[in-house]
C-alpha positions as CSV (number, residue, x, y, z in Angstrom):
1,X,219.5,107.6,1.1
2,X,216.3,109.9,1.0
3,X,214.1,110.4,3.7
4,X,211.0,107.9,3.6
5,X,207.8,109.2,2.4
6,X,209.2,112.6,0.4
7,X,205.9,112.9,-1.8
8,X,208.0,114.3,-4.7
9,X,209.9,110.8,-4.8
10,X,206.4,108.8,-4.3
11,X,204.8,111.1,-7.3
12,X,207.6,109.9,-9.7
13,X,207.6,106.3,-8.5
14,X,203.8,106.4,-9.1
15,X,204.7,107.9,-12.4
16,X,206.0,104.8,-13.3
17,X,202.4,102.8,-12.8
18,X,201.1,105.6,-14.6
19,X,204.2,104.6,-17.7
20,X,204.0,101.0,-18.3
21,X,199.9,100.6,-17.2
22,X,199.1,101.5,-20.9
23,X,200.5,98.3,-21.7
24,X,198.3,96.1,-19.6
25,X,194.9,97.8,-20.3
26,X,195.8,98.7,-24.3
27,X,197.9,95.0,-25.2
28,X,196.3,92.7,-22.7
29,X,192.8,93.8,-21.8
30,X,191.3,95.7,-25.0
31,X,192.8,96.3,-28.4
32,X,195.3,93.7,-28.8
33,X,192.8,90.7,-27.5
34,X,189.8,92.0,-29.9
35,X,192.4,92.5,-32.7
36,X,193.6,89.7,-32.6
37,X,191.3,87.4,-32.0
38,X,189.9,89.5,-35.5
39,X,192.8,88.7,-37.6
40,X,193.4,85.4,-36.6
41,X,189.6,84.0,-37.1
42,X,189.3,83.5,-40.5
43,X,186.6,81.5,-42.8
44,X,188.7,79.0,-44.0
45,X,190.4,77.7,-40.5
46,X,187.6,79.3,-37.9
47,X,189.7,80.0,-34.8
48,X,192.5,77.9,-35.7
49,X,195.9,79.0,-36.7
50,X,198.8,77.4,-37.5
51,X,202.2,78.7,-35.8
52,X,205.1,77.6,-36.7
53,X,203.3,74.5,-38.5
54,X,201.4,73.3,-35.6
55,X,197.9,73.8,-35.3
56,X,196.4,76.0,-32.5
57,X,193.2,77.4,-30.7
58,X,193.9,80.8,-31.2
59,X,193.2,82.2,-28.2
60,X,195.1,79.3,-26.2
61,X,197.8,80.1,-28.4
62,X,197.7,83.4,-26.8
63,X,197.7,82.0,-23.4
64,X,200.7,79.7,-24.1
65,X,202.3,82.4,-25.5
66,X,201.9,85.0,-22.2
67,X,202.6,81.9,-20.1
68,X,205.4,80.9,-21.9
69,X,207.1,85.0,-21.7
70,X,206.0,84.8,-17.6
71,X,207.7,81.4,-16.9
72,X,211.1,83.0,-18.5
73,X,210.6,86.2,-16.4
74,X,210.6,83.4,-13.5
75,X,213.6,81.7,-14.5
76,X,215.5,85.0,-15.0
77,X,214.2,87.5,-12.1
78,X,216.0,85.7,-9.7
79,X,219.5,85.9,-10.9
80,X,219.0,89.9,-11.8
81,X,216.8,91.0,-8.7
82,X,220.1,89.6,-6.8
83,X,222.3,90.7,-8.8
84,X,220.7,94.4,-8.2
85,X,220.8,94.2,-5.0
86,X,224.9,93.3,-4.7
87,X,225.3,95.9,-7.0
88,X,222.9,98.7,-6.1
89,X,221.9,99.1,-9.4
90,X,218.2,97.9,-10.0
91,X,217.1,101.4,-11.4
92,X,219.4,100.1,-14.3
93,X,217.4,96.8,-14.8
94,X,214.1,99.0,-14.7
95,X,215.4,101.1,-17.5
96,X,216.5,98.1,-19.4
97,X,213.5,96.3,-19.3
98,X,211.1,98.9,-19.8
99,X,213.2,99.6,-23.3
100,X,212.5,96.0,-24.2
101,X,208.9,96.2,-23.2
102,X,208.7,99.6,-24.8
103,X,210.5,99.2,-28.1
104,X,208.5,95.2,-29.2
105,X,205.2,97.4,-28.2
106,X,206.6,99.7,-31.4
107,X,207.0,96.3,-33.3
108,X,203.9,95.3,-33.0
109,X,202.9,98.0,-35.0
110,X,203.8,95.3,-38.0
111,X,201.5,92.9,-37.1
112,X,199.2,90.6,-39.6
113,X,198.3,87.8,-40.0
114,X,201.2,86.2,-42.4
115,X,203.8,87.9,-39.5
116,X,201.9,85.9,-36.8
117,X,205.0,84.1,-35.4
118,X,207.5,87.2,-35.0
119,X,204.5,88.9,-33.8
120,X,203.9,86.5,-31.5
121,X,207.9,87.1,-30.6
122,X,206.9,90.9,-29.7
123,X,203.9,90.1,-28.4
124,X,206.2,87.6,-25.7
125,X,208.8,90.3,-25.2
126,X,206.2,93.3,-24.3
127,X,205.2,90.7,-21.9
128,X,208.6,90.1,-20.2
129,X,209.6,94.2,-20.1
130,X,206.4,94.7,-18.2
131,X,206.6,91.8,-15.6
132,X,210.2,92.5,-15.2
133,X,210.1,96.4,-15.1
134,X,207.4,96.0,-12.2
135,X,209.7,93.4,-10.1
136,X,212.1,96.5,-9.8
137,X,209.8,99.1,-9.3
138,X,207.9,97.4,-6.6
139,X,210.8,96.5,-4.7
140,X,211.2,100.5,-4.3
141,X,207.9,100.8,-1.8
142,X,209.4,99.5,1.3
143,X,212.1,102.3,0.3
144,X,210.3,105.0,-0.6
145,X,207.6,104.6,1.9
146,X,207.5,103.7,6.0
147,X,205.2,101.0,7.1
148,X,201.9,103.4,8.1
149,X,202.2,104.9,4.9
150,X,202.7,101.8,2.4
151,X,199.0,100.9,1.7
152,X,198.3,104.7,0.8
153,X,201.2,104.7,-1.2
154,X,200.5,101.4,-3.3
155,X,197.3,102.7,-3.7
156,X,198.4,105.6,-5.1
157,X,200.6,104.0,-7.5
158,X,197.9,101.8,-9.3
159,X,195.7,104.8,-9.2
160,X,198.5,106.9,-10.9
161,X,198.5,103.6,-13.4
162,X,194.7,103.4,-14.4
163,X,194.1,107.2,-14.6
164,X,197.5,107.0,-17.2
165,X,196.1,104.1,-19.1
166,X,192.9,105.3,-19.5
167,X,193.8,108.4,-20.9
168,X,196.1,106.7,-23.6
169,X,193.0,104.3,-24.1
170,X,191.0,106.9,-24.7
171,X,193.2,108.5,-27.5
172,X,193.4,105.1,-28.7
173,X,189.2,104.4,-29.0
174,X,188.9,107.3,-31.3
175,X,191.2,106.3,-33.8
176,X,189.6,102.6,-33.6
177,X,185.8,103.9,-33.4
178,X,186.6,107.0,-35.6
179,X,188.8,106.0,-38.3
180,X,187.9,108.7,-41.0
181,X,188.5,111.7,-38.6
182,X,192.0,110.9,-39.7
183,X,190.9,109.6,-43.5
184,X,192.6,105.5,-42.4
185,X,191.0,103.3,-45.0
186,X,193.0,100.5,-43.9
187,X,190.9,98.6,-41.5
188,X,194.3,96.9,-39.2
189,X,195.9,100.3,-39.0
190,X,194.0,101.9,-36.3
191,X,194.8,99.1,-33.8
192,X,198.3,98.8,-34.9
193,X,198.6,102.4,-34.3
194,X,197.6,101.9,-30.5
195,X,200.2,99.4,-29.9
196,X,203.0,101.9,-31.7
197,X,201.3,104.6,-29.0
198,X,202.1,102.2,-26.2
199,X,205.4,102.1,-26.9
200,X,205.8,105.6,-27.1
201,X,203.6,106.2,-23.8
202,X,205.8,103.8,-22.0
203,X,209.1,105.1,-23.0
204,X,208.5,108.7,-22.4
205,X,207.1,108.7,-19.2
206,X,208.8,106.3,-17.7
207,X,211.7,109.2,-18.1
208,X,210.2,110.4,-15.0
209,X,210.7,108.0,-12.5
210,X,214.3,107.1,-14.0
211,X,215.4,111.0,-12.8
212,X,214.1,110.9,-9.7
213,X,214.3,107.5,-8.1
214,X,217.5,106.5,-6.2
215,X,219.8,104.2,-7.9
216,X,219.7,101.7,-5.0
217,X,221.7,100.9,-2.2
218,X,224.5,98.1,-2.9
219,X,224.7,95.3,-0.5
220,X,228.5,94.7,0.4
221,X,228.2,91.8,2.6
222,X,229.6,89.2,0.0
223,X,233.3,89.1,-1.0
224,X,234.6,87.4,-4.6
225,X,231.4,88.1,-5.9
226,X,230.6,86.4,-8.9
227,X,227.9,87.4,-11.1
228,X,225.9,84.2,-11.6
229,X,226.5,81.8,-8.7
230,X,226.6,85.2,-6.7
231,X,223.0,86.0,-8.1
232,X,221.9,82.3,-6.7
233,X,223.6,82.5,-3.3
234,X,222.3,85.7,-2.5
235,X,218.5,84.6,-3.6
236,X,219.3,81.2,-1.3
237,X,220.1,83.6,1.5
238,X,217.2,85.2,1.2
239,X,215.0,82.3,1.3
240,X,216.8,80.6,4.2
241,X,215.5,83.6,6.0
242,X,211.4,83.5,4.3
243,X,211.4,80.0,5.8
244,X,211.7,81.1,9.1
245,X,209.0,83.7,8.9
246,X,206.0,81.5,9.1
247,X,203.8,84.6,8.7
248,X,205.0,85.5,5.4
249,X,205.5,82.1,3.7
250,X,202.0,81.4,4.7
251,X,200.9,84.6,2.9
252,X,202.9,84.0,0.1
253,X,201.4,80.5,-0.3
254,X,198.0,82.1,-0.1
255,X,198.7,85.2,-2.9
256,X,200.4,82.2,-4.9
257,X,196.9,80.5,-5.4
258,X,194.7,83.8,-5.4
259,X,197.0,85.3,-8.1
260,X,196.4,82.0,-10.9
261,X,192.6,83.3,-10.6
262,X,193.4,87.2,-10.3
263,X,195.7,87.4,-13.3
264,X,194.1,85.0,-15.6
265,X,190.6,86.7,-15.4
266,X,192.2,90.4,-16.1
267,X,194.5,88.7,-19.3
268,X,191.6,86.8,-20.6
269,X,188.4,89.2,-19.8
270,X,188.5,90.3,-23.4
271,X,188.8,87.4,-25.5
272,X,186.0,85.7,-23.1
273,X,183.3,88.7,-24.2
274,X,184.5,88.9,-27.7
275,X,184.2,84.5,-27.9
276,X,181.3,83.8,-25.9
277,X,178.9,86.8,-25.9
278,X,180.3,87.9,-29.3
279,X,180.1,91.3,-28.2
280,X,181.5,94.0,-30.7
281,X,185.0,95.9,-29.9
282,X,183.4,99.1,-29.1
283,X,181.4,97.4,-26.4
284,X,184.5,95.2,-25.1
285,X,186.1,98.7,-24.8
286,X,184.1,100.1,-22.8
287,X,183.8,97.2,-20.5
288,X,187.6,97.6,-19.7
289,X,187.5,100.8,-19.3
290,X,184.8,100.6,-16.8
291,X,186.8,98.0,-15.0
292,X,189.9,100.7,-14.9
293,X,187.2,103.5,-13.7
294,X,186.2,101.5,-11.2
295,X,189.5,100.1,-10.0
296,X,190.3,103.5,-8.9
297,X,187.9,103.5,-6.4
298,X,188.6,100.0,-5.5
299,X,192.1,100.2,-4.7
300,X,191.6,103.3,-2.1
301,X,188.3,101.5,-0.4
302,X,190.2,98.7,0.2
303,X,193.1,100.7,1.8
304,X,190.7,102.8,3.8
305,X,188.9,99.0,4.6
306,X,192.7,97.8,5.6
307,X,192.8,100.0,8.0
308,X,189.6,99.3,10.1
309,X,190.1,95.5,9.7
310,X,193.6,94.5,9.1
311,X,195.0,93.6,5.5
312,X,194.0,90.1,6.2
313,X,190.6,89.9,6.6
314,X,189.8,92.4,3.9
315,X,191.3,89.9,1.6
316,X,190.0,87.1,2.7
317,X,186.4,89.5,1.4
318,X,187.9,90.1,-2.0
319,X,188.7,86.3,-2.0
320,X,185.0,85.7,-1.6
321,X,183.7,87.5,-4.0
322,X,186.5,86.3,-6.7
323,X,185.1,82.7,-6.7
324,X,181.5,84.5,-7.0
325,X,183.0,86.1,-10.0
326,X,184.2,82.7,-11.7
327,X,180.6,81.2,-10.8
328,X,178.9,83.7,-12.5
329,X,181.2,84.1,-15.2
330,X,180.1,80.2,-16.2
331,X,176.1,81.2,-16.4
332,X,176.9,85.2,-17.9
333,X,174.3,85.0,-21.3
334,X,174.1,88.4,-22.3
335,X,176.1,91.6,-22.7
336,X,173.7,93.3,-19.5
337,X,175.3,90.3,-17.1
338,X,178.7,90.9,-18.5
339,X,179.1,94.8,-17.8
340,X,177.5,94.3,-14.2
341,X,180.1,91.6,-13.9
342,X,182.7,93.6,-15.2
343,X,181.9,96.2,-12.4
344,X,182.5,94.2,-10.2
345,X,185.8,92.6,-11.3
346,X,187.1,96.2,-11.3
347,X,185.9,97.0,-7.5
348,X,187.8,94.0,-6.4
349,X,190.5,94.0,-8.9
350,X,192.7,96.9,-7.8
351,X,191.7,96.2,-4.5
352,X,193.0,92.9,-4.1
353,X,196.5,93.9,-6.2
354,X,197.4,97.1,-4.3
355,X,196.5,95.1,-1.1
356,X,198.4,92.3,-1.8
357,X,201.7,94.1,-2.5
358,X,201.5,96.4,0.9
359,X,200.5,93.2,2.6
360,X,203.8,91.7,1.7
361,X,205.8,94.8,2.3
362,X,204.5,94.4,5.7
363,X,205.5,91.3,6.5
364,X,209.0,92.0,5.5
365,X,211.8,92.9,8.1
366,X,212.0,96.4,8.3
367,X,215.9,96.8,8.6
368,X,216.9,94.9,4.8
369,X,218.2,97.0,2.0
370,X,217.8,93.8,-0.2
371,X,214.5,94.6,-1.1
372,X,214.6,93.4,-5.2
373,X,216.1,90.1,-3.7
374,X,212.7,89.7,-1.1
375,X,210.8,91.3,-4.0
376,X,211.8,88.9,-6.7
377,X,210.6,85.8,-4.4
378,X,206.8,87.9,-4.4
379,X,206.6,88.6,-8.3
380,X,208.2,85.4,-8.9
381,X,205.4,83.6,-7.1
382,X,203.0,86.2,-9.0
383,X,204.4,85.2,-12.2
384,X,204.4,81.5,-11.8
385,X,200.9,81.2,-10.8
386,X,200.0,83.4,-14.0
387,X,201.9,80.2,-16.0
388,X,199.8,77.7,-14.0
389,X,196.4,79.8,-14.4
390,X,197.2,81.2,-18.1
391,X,198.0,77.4,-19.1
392,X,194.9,75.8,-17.2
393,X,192.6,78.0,-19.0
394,X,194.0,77.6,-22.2
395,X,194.0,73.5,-21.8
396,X,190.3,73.7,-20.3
397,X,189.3,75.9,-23.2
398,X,191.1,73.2,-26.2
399,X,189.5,70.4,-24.1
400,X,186.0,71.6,-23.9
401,X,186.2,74.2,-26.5
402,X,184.2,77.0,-23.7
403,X,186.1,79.1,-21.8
404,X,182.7,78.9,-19.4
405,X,184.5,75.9,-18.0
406,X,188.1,77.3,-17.8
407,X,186.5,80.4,-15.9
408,X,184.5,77.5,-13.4
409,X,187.8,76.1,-13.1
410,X,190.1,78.9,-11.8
411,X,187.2,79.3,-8.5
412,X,189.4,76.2,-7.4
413,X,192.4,78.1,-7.1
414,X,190.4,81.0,-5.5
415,X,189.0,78.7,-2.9
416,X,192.8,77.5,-2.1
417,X,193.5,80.8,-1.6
418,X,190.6,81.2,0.9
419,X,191.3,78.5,2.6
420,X,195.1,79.3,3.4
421,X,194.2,83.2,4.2
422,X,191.8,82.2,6.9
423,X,194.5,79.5,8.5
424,X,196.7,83.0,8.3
425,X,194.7,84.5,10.7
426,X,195.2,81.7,13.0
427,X,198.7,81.8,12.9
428,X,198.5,85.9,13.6
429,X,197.1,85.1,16.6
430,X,199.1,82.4,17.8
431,X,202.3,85.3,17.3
432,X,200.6,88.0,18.8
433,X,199.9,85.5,22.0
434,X,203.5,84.8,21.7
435,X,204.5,88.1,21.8
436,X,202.5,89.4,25.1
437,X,203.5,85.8,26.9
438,X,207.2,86.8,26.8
439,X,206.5,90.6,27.1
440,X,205.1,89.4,30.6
């Protein structure tokens, strides 16, 4: 095994973030939302669209679509985070899944309006590579990195990740803005271009980690090993020991309703400026890519901010201002509001991710090699509260027909989160006053 904090091995696991981010900001936060929502609003139907015969909101089709992909990642992640750790061989699941995120990224190159449903199907499967890629490669940081160092290093990986992504976006604005630098009269090629970049991005440097990174370490405890029900008893093991770390299921309860409000505003940022404020592309653009700009910053402050105050409390801050966000998100009336807001969303928005993952790291026992098998049970929680948040905005927004309400909505989910971070504190103290009683 390789000595903990090598910076050559923490480069190339950040090299990763840097890989797959384009993905997230290019598919889920800019191009792919305002192309879309383009293609798919038409003067016959308005927003509606019909897939596979049944009518939809297109945007809530969207939503059902990326909750739909995350629920399956939940389902699945289990079995193969287990099965990686028996094994040893989770840098082989990383591989596998970023060449399915990767490669329907390339397909959605194809994408119109009369391909909408196997679209849709590429559009799910981008989804899946990306979630599942990450379980893998986050599972690597209590590995890679000793305790003192873990913040730093998360930090550094979603750095590595928006300074990536924002170059590919970059590349990708010009031939969107700029379409006759490169003589493109058709008006869908530029975007579709982006998502064939993606694809590319992804794949190549991901190349980087994948030659670096250790392979894993196999855990041999288990004899007849059997590749499903093996998968299942090795994930019940490792929640027979969660539920008897009060600490860390408390936390995890806490991320799990934070995270339905977190990932639903960064999936559905776009759509909201392009529906409600009809603001053009160029300007919801820009907006994300001051949101990535300023996520840099974010991320480090709140490490720096970690380590005056504890990972805790700092949280329980960017907790705060979240609801604010969702509040004034509801009464946002012009394109001024939304850019300030989207400042702030990126302040808090790296923050809150790279805290939450060292946070957990943290709370884990220090002595496992199983670390996909604990990771799974974080990005599984992460991924089912993006089903729950994802599928609550979308049914708000069919309801009401506003996504002002959906947006009022998720500050309920924020406020659970509050609520259960603050009680976490409590039961921090009560362990630390445990821990001097005996000492004595």
């Amino acid at each position: 095994m390789e000595i903990k904090n090598n910076p050559k091995t923490i480069r190339a696991w950040a090299m990763f973030d840097w890989a797959n981010s384009a993905y997230n900001l290019v598919i889920t936060s800019t191009i792919f939302p305002a192309y879309y929502t383009a293609i798919t609003t038409t003067k016959e139907h308005g927003d509606t669209v019909m897939f596979f015969g049944h009518p939809f909101v297109n945007t809530a089709l969207s939503n059902y679509v990326l909750a739909a992909a995350y629920f399956l990642v939940v389902l699945i992640l289990p079995i193969l985070t287990s099965i990686a750790d028996y094994r040893g061989n989770k840098k082989n699941y990383m591989q596998l899944f970023t060449w399915i995120g990767g490669v329907a990224c390339c397909g959605l190159f194809f994408f119109k309006l009369d391909t909408l449903e196997i679209s849709m199907l590429f559009f799910a499967l981008a989804a899946i590579g990306y979630c599942s890629g990450a379980v893998f490669y986050n599972s690597y940081l209590p590995q890679i990195a000793s305790i003192d160092q873990q913040d730093g290093v998360s930090a550094k990986g979603f750095t590595y990740g928006y300074i990536g992504s924002v170059l590919l976006q970059i590349i990708c604005f010009v031939f969107v803005l700029k379409p006759e630098w490169f003589h493109i009269t058709d008006g869908t090629l530029p975007a579709r271009l982006s998502f064939l970049l993606v694809g590319i991005w992804w794949l190549g440097f991901a190349q980087i980690p994948f030659n670096r990174l250790p392979k894993g370490e196999p855990n041999t405890g288990s004899q007849n090993y059997n590749v499903i029900s093996g998968g299942f008893k090795e994930l019940g093991k490792v929640w027979q020991k969660i539920k008897n770390m009060p600490v860390l299921i408390r936390y995890l309860t806490a991320f799990f309703f934070y995270s339905m409000g977190v990932q639903t505003i960064m999936l559905v940022a776009a759509n909201f400026g392009a529906k409600e404020l009809k603001l053009p592309d160029a300007s919801l653009i820009g907006v994300v890519l001051i949101i990535q700009l300023v996520a840099i910053g974010g991320a480090y402050l709140m490490s720096k901010l970690s380590d005056r105050y504890g990972n805790v409390k700092v949280l329980i801050g960017v907790v705060i201002i979240w609801i604010g966000v969702c509040v004034a998100a509801y009464f946002t009336a012009n394109a001024t509001q939304f850019y300030i807001l989207a400042v702030v969303v990126g302040m808090v928005m790296g923050g809150i991710q790279s805290l939450s993952r060292s946070t957990y790291s943290k709370y884990l026992p220090q002595n496992i090699t199983d670390t996909a098998s604990y990771f799974s049970f974080y990005d599984v929680t992460e991924k089912l509260a993006i089903v729950i948040g994802l599928f609550t905005f979308g049914f708000i927004e069919s309801l009401t027909h506003s996504m002002r309400n959906s947006a009022l909505t998720l500050s309920v989910f924020f406020l659970a989160g509050l609520v259960l971070l603050l009680s976490l504190l409590g039961v921090q103290k009560k362990q630390k006053e445990y821990v001097i009683l005996n000492a004595e």
